[in-house]
DRENMAR-753489 format. One record per residue: residue in three letters; x, y, z of N, C-alpha, C in turn. Coordinates in pm, 1 decimal. Each point is the difference from the previous one (the first is absolute). Example, Ala and Ser with C-alpha at 12.3 -4.5 7.8 and 13.67 -1.06 7.14 Angstrom:
2
<rec aa="ala" n_east="1319.0" n_north="-569.0" n_up="780.0" ca_east="-89.0" ca_north="119.0" ca_up="0.0" c_east="90.0" c_north="120.0" c_up="0.0"/>
<rec aa="ser" n_east="-35.0" n_north="105.0" n_up="-72.0" ca_east="82.0" ca_north="119.0" ca_up="6.0" c_east="-77.0" c_north="109.0" c_up="73.0"/>
END
This chain:
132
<rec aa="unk" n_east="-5407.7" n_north="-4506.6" n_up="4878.4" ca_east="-141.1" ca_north="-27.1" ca_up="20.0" c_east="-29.1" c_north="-89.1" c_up="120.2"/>
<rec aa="unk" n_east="100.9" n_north="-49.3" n_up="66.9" ca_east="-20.8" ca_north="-93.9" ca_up="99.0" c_east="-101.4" c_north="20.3" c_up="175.4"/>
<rec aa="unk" n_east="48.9" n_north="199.0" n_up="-23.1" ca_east="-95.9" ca_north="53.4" ca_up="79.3" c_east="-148.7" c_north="52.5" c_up="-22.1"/>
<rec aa="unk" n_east="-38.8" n_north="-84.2" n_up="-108.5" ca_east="-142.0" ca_north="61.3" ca_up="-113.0" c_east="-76.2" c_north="-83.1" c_up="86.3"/>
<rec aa="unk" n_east="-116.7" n_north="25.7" n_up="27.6" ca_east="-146.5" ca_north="-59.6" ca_up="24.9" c_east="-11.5" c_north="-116.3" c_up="-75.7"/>
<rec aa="unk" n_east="17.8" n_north="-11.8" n_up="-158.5" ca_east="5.2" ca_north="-92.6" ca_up="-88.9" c_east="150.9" c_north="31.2" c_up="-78.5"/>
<rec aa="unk" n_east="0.6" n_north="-82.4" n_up="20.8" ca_east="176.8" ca_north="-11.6" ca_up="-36.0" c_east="-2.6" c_north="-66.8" c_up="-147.4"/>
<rec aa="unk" n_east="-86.0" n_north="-81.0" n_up="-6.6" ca_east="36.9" ca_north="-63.9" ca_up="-140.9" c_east="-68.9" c_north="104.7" c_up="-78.6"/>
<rec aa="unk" n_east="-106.5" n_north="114.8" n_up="32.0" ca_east="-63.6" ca_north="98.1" ca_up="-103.7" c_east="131.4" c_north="86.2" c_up="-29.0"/>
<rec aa="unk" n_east="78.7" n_north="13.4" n_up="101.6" ca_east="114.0" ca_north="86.3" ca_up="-3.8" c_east="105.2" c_north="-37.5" c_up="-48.1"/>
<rec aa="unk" n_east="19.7" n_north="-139.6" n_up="-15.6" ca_east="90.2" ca_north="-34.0" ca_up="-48.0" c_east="4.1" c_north="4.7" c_up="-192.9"/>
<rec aa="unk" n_east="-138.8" n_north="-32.5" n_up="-22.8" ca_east="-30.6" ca_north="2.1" ca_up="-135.3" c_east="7.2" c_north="132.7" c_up="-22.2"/>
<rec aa="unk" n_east="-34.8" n_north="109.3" n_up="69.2" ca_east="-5.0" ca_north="102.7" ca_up="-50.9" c_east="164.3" c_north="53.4" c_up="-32.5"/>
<rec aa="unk" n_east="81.2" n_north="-11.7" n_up="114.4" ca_east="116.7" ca_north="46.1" ca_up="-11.2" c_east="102.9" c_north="-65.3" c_up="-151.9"/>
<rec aa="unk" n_east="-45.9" n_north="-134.1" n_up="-37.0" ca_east="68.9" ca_north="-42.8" ca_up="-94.1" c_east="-61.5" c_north="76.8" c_up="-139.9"/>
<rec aa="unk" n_east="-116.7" n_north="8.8" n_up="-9.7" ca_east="-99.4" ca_north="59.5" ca_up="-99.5" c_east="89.0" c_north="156.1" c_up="-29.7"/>
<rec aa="unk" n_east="8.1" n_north="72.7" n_up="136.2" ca_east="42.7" ca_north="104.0" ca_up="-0.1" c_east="155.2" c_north="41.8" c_up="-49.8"/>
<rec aa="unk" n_east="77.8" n_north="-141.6" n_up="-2.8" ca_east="120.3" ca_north="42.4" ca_up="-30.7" c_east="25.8" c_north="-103.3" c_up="-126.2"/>
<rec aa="unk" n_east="-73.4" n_north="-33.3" n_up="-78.3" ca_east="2.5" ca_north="-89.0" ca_up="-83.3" c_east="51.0" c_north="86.0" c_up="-139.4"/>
<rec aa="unk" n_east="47.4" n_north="-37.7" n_up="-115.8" ca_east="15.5" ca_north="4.8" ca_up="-90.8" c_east="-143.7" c_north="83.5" c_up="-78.6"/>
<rec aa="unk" n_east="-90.3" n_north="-85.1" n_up="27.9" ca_east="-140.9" ca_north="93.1" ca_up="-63.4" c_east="-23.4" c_north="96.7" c_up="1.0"/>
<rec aa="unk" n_east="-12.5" n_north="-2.3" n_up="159.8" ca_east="-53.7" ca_north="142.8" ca_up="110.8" c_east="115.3" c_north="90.7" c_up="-137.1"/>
<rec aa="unk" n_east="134.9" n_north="-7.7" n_up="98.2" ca_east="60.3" ca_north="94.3" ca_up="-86.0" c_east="-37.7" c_north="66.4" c_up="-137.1"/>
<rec aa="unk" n_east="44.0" n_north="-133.0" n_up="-97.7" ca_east="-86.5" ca_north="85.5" ca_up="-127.3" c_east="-116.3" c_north="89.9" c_up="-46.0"/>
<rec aa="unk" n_east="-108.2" n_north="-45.5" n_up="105.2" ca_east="-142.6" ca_north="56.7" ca_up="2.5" c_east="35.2" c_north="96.4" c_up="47.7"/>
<rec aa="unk" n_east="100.3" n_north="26.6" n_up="108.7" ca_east="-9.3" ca_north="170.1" ca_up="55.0" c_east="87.4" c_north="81.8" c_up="-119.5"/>
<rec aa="unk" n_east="70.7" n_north="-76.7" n_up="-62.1" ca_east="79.4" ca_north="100.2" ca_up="-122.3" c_east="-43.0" c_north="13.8" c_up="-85.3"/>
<rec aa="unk" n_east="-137.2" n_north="-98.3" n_up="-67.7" ca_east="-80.2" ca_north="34.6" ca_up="-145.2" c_east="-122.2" c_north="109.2" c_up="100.8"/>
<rec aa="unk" n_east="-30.3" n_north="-75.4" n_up="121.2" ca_east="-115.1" ca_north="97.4" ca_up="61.9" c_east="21.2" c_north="177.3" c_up="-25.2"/>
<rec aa="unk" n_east="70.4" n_north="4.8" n_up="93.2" ca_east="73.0" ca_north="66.5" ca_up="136.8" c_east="104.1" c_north="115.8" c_up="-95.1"/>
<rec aa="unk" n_east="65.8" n_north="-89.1" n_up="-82.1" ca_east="187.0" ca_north="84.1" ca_up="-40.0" c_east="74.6" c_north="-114.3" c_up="28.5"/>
<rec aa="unk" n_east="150.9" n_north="-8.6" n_up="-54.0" ca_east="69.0" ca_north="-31.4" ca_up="79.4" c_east="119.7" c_north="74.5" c_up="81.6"/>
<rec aa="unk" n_east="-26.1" n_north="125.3" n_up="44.9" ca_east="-5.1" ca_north="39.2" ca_up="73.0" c_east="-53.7" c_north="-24.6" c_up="151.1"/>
<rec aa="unk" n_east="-120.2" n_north="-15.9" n_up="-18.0" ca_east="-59.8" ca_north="-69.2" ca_up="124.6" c_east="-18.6" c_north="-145.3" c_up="45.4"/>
<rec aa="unk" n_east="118.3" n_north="-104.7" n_up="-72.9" ca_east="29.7" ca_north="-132.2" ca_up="68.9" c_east="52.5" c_north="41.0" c_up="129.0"/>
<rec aa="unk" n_east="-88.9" n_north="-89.9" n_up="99.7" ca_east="96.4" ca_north="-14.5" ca_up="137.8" c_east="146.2" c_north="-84.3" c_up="-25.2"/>
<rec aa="unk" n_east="109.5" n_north="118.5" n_up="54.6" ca_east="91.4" ca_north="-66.5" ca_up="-7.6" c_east="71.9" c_north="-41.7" c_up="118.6"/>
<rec aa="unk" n_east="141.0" n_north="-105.9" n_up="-51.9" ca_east="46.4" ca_north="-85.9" ca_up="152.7" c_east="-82.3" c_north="-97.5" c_up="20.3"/>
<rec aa="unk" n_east="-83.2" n_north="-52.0" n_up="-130.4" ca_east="-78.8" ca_north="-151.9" ca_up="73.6" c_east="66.7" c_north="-117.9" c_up="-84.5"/>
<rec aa="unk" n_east="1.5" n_north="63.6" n_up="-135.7" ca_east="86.0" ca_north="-112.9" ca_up="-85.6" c_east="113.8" c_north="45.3" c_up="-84.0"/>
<rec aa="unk" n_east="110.9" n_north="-105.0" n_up="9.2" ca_east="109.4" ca_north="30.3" ca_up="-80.3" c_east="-44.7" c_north="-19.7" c_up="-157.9"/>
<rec aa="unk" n_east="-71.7" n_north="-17.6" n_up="-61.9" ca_east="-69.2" ca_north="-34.5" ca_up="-98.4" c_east="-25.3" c_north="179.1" c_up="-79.6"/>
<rec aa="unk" n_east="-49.0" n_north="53.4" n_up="130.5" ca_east="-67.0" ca_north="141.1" ca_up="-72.6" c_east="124.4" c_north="100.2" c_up="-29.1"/>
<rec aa="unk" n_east="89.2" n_north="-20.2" n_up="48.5" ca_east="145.3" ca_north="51.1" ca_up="-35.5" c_east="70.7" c_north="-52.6" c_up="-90.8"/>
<rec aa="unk" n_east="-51.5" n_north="-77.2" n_up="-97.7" ca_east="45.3" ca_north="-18.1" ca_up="-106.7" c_east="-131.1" c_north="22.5" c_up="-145.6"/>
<rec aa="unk" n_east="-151.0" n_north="67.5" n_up="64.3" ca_east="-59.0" ca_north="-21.0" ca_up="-112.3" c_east="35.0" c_north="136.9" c_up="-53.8"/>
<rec aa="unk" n_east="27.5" n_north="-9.0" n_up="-116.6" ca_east="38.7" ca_north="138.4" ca_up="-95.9" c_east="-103.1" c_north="139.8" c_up="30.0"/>
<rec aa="unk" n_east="-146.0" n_north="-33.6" n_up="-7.3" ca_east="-107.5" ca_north="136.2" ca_up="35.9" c_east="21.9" c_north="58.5" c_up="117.1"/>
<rec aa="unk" n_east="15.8" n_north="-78.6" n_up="88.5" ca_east="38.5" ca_north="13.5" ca_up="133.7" c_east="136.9" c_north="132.2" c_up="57.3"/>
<rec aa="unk" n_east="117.7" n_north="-46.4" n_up="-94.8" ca_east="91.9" ca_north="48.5" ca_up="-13.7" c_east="17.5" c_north="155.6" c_up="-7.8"/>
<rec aa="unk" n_east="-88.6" n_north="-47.5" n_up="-158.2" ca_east="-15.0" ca_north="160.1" ca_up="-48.7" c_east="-56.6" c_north="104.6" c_up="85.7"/>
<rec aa="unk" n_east="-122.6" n_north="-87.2" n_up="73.3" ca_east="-133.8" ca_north="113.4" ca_up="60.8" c_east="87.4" c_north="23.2" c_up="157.9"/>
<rec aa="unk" n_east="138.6" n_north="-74.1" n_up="30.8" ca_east="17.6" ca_north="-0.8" ca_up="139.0" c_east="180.1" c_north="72.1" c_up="-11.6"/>
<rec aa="unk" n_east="15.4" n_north="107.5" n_up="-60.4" ca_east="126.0" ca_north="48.7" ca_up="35.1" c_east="104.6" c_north="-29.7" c_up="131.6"/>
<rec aa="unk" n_east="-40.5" n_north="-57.0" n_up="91.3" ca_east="44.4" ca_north="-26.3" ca_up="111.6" c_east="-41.9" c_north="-159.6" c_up="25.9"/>
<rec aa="unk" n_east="-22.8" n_north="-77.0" n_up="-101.5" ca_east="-20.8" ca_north="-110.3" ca_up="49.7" c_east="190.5" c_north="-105.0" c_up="-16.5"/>
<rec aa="unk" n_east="88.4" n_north="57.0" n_up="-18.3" ca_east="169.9" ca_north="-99.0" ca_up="-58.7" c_east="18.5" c_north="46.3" c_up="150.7"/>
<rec aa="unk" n_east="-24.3" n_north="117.4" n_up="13.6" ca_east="73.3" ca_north="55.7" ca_up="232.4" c_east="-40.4" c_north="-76.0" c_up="45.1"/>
<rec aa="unk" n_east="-199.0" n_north="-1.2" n_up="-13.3" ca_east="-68.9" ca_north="-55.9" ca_up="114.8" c_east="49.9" c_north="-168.4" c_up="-5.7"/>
<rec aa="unk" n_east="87.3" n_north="-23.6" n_up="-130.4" ca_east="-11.8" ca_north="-217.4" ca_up="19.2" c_east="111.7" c_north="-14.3" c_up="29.3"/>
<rec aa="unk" n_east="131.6" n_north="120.4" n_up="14.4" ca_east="133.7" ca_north="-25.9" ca_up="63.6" c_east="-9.1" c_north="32.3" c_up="148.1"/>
<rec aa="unk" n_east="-90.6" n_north="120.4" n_up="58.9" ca_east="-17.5" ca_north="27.1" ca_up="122.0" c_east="-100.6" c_north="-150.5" c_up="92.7"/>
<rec aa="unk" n_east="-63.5" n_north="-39.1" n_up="-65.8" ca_east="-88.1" ca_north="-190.4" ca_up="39.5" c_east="113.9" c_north="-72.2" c_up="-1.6"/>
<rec aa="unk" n_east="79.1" n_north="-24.9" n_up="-128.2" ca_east="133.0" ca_north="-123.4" ca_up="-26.2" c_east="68.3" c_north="14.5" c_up="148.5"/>
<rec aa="unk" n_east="27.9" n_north="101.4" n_up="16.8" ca_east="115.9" ca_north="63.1" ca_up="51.4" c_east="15.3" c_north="1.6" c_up="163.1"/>
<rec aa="unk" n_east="-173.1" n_north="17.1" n_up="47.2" ca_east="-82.1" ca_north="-7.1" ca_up="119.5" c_east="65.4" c_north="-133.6" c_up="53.0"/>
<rec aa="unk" n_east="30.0" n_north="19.4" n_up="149.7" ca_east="66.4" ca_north="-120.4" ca_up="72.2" c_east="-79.0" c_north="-31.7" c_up="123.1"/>
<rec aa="unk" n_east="-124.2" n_north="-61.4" n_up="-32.7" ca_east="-35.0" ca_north="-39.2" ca_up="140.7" c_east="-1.0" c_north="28.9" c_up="138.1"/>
<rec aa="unk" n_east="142.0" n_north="-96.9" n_up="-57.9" ca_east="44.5" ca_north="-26.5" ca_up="192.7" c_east="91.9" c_north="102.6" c_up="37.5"/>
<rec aa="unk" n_east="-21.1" n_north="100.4" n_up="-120.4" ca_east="144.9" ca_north="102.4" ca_up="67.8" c_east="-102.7" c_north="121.9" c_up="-5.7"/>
<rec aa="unk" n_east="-127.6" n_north="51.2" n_up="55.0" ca_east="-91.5" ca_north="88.4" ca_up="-133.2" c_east="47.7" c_north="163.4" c_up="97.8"/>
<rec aa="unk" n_east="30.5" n_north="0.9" n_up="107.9" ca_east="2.0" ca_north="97.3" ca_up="84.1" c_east="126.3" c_north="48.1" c_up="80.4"/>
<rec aa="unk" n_east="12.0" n_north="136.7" n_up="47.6" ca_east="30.8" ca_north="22.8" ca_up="140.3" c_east="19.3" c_north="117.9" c_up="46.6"/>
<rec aa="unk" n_east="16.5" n_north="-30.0" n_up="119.4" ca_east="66.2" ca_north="-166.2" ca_up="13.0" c_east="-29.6" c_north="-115.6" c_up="8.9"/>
<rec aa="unk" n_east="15.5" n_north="-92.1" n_up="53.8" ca_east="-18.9" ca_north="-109.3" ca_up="-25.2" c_east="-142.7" c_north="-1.7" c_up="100.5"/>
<rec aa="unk" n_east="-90.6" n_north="-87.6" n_up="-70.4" ca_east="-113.4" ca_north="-31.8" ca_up="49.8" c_east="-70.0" c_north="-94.7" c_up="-4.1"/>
<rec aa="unk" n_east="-52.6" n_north="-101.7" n_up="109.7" ca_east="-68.8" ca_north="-112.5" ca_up="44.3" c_east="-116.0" c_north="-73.7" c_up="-131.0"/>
<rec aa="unk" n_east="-33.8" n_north="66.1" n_up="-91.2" ca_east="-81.8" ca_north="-58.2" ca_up="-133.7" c_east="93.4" c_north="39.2" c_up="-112.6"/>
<rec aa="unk" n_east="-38.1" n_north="-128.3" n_up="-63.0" ca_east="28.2" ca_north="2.3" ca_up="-147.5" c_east="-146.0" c_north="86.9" c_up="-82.1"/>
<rec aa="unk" n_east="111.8" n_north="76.0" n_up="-151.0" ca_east="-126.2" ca_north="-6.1" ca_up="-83.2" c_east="45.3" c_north="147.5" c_up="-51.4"/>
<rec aa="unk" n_east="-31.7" n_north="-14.8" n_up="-128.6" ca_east="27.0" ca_north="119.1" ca_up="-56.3" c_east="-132.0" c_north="61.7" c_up="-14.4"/>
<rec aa="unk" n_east="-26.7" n_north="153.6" n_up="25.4" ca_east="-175.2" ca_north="75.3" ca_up="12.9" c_east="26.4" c_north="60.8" c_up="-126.4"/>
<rec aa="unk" n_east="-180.3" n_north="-30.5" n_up="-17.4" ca_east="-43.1" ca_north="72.5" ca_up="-163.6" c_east="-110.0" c_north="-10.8" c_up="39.0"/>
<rec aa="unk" n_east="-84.1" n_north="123.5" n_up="-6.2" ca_east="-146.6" ca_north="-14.3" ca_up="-3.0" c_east="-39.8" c_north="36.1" c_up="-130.8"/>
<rec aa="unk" n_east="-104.3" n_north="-54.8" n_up="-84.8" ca_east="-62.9" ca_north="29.9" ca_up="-91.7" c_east="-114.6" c_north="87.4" c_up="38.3"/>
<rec aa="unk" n_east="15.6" n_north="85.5" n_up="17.3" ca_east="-72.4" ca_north="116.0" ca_up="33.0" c_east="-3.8" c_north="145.9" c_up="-85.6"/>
<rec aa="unk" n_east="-109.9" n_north="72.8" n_up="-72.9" ca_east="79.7" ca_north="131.3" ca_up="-55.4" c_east="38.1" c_north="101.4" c_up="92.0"/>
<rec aa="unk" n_east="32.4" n_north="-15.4" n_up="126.3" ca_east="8.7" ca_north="111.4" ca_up="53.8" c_east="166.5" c_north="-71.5" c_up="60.3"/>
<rec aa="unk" n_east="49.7" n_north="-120.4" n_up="-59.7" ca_east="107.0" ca_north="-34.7" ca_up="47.0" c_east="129.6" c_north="112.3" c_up="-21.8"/>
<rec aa="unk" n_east="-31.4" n_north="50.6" n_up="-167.3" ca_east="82.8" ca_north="99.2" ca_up="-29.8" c_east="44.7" c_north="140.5" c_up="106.6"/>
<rec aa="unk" n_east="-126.1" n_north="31.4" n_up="3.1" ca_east="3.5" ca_north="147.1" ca_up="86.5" c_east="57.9" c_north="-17.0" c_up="121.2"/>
<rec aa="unk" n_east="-31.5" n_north="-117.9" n_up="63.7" ca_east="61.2" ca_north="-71.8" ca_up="138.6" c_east="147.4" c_north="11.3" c_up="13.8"/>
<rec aa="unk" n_east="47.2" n_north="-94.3" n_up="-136.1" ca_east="184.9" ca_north="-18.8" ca_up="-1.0" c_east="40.6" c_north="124.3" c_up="-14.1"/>
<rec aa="unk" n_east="-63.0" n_north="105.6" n_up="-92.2" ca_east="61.3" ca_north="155.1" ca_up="35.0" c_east="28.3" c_north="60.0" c_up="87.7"/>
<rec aa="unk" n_east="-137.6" n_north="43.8" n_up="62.0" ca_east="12.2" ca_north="41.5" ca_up="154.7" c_east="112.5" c_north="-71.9" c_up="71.5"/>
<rec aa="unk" n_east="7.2" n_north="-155.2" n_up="7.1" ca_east="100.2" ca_north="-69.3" ca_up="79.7" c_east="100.0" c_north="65.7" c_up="-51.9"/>
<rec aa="unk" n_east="48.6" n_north="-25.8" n_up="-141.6" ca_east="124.3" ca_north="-4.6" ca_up="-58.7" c_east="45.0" c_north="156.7" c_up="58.4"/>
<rec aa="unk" n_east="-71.5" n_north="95.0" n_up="0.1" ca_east="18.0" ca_north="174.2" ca_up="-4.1" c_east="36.8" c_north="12.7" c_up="158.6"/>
<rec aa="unk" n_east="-100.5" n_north="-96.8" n_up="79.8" ca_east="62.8" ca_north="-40.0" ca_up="164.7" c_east="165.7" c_north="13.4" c_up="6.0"/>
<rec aa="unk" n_east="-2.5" n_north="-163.4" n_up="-57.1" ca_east="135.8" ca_north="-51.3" ca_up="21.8" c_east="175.7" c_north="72.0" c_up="-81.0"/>
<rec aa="unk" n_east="-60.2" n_north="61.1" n_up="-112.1" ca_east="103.7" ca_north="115.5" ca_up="-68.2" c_east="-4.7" c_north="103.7" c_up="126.9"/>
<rec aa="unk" n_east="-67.6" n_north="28.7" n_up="56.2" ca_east="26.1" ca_north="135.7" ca_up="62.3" c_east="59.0" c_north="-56.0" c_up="182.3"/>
<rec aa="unk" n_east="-26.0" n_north="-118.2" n_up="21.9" ca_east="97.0" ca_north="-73.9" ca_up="117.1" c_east="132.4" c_north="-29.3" c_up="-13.9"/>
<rec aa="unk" n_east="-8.2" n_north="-54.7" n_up="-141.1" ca_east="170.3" ca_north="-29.1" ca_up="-48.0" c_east="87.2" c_north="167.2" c_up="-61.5"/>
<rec aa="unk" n_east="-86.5" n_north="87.1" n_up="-19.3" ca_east="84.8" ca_north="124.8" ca_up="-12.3" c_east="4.9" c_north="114.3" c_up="132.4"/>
<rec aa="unk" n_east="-45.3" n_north="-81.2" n_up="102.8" ca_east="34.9" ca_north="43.7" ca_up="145.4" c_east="-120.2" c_north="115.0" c_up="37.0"/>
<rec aa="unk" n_east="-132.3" n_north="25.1" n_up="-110.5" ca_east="-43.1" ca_north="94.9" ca_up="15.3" c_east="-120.7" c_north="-27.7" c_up="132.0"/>
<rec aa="unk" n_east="-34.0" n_north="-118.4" n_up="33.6" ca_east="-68.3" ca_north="-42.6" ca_up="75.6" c_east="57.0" c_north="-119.3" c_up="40.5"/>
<rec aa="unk" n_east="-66.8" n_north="-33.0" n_up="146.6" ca_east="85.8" ca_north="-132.9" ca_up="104.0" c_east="-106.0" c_north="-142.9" c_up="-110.2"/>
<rec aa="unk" n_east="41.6" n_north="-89.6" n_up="12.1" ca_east="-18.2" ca_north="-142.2" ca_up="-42.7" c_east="-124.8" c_north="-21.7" c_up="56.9"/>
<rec aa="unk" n_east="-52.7" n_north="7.8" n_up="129.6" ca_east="-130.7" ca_north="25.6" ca_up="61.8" c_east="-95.4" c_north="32.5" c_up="-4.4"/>
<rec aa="unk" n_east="53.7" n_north="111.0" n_up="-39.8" ca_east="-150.5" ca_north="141.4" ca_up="-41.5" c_east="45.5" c_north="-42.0" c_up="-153.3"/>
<rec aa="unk" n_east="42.6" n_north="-65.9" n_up="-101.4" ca_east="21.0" ca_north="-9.7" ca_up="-119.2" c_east="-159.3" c_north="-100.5" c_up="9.3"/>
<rec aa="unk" n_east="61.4" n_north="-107.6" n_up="104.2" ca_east="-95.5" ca_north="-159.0" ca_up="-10.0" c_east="-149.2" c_north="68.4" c_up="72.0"/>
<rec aa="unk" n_east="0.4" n_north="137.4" n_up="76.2" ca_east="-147.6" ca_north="27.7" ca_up="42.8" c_east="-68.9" c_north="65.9" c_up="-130.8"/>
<rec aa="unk" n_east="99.1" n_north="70.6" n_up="-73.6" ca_east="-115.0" ca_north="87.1" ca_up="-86.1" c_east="-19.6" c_north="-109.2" c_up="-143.4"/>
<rec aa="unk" n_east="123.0" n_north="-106.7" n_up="-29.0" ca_east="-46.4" ca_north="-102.3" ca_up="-54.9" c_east="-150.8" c_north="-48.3" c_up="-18.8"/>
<rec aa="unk" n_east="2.8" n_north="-73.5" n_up="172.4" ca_east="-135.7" ca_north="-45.7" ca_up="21.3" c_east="-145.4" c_north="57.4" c_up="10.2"/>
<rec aa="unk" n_east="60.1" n_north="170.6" n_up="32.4" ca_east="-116.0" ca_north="76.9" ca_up="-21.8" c_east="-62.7" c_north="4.2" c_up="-151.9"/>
<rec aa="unk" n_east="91.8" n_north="38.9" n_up="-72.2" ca_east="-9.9" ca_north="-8.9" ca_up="-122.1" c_east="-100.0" c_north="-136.5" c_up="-73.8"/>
<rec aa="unk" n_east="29.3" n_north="-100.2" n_up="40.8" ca_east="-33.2" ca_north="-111.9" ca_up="-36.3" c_east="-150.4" c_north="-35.3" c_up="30.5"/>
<rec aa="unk" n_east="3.2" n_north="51.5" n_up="152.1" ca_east="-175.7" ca_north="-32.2" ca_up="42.6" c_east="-93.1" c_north="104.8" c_up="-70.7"/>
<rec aa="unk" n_east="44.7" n_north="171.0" n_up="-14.4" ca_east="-78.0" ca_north="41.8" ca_up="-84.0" c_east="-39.2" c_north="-41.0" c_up="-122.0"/>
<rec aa="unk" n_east="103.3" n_north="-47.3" n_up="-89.2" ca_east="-44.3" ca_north="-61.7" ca_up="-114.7" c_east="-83.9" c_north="-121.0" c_up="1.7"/>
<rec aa="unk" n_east="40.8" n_north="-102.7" n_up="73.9" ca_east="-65.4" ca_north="-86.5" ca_up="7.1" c_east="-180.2" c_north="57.6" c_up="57.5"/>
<rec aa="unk" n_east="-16.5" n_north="37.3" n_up="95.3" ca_east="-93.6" ca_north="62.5" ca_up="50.0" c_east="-103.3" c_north="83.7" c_up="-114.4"/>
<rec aa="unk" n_east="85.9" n_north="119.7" n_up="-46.8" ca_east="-73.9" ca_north="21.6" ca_up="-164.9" c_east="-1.9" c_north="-58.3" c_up="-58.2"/>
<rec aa="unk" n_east="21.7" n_north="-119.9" n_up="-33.2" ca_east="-84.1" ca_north="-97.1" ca_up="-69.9" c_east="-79.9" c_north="-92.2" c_up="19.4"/>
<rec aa="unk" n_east="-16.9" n_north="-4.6" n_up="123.6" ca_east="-131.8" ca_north="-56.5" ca_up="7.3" c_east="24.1" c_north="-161.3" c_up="104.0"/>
<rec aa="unk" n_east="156.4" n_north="18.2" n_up="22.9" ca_east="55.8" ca_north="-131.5" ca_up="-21.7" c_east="-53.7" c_north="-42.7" c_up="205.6"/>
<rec aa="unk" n_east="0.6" n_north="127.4" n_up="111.3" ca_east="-33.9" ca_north="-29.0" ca_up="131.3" c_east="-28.5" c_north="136.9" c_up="48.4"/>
<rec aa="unk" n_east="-37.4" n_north="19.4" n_up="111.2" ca_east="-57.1" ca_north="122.0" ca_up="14.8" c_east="95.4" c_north="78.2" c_up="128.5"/>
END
């Protein structure tokens, strides 16, 4: 929030947003299915959560497991492991993932893997509304 107009509105908001509450309210709201996840180690242990998130024991060994300072490569000038909370994050890592399987099985160069990647990525993003 440090780049916010109001930083302290942003700051309250961001804690609000990843708080213990928030959470619950989006799982009695919402499902719990639809908790944002990757904000608290807390929600990976609440039992509803569990049930409604078949993939939530991968998603808290693939976070545990996440190394920072090692997140890429090759090796590259920022730290930081990427996760967007986005619903169109899914469709994104496919396309990538379907990229990068077909670079590592020689069927396409590493290049044109990382161009149709990014193509991939701005359409989605773009259909949704996210830039034009």
């Amino acid at each position: 929030p440090a780049g916010s107009k109001k930083v302290d509105a942003a700051q309250k908001f961001v804690t609000w947003a990843t708080s213990k509450d928030y959470i619950n309210l989006v799982g009695k709201t919402n499902g719990w299915g639809a908790v944002p996840t990757g904000t608290r180690k807390s929600t990976y242990a609440n039992v509803d959560f569990l049930k409604a998130a078949r993939f939530a024991k991968a998603e808290k060994t693939a976070i545990d497991s996440a190394n920072p300072n090692d997140a890429s490569l090759p090796k590259s000038p920022y730290v930081g492991v990427q996760f967007a909370a986005i619903p169109e994050f899914q469709a994104i890592g496919i396309a990538v993932g379907q990229q990068m399987s077909a670079a590592l099985a020689g069927k396409t160069s590493v290049d044109e893997a990382l161009k149709a990647s990014q193509v991939a990525a701005d359409r989605e993003m773009k259909k949704a509304g996210y830039y034009k």
